[in-house]
Each structure stands twice: as C-alpha cells, then as structure tokens.
C-alpha positions in Angstrom: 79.0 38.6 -32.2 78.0 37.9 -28.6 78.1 40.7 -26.1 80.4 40.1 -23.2 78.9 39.6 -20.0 79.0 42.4 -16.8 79.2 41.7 -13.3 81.2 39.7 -10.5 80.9 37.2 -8.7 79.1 38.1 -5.1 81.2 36.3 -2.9 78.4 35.3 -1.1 78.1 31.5 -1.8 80.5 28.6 0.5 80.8 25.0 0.5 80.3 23.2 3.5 81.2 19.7 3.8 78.3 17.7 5.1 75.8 18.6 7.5 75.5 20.1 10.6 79.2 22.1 9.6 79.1 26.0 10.2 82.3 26.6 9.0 82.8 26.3 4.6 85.4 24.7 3.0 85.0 27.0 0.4 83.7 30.4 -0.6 84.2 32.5 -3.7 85.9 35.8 -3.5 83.7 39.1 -4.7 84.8 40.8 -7.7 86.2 37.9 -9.9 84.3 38.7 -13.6 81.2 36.8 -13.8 82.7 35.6 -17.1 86.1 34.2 -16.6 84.1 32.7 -13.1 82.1 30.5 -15.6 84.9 29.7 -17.9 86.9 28.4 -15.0 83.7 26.2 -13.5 83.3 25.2 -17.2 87.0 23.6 -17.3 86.9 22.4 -14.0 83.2 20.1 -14.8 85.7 18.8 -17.8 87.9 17.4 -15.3 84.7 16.2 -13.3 83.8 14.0 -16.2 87.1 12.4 -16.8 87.9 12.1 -13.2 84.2 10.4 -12.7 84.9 8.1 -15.8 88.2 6.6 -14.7 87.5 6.4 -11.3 84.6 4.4 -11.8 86.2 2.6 -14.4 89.5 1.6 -12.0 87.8 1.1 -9.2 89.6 4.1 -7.8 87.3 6.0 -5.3 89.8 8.5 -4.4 89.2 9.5 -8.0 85.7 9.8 -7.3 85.7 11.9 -4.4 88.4 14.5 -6.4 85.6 14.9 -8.8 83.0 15.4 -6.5 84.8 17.9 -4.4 86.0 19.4 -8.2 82.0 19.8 -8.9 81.2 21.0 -5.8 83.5 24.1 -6.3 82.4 24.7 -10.2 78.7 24.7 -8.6 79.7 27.4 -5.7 81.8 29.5 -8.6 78.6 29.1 -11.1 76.1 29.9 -8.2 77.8 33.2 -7.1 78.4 34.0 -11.2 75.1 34.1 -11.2 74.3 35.9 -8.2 76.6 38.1 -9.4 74.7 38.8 -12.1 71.7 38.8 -10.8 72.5 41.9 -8.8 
C-alpha cells in the first residue's frame, strides 16, 4: 500500500518561450496537490509521445511543436510538484 503524497505545487516555476523573453507563457498555480500535478504531467508526456511519433512520421511539424509546447508544460507542472515538495 503506498502512502499518498503531501504538498502543493509552489507556483513558483514559468515557461518562457525562447530567450531573452521576461514575460512566461506559463506558470503553475500554488496549491494544486503535488499528486494529481504529477498525474496530470504524466498524461500529458503520453500525448507528447504520440504526438512526437506521428508528427515525425507525417511529416507534420505543427504536430511536433504541440508536443514540444505539451512537454514543456508537463516539465514546469513536474518542476513545481517537486518544489512543492521539497518545501
């Protein structure tokens, strides 16, 4: 029997598109459950995978970029899950 996790999420990590940008995309919200934060980052890196696999497999870049912009906000939700944690 596993022990659920405690904690929340920080919401103290963004996303910023490229460099030089001082304004984030993204950023996670304090208070979500550190739990249901990796869950959802979890699901989301399924969708990365498929998303990189048919994209690259039709040619499609737009599919590609969904995925990287998909991964990019299952990284920021696992980073502040863990700060979150951490704290």
């Amino acid at each position: 029997m596993t022990v659920p996790e405690t904690g929340v999420t920080a919401g103290k990590t963004k996303f910023y598109q490229g460099t030089q940008q001082t304004e984030p995309l993204f950023c996670i919200e304090p208070g979500i459950p550190c739990e249901h934060a990796r869950a959802q980052a979890s699901e989301l890196m399924g969708y990365v995978q498929e998303l990189t696999i048919s994209g690259l497999m039709d040619e499609n870049p737009k599919l590609v970029w969904a995925a990287y912009y998909l991964g990019a906000l299952a990284k920021t939700l696992m980073d502040d899950a863990e700060a979150g944690l951490a704290s």
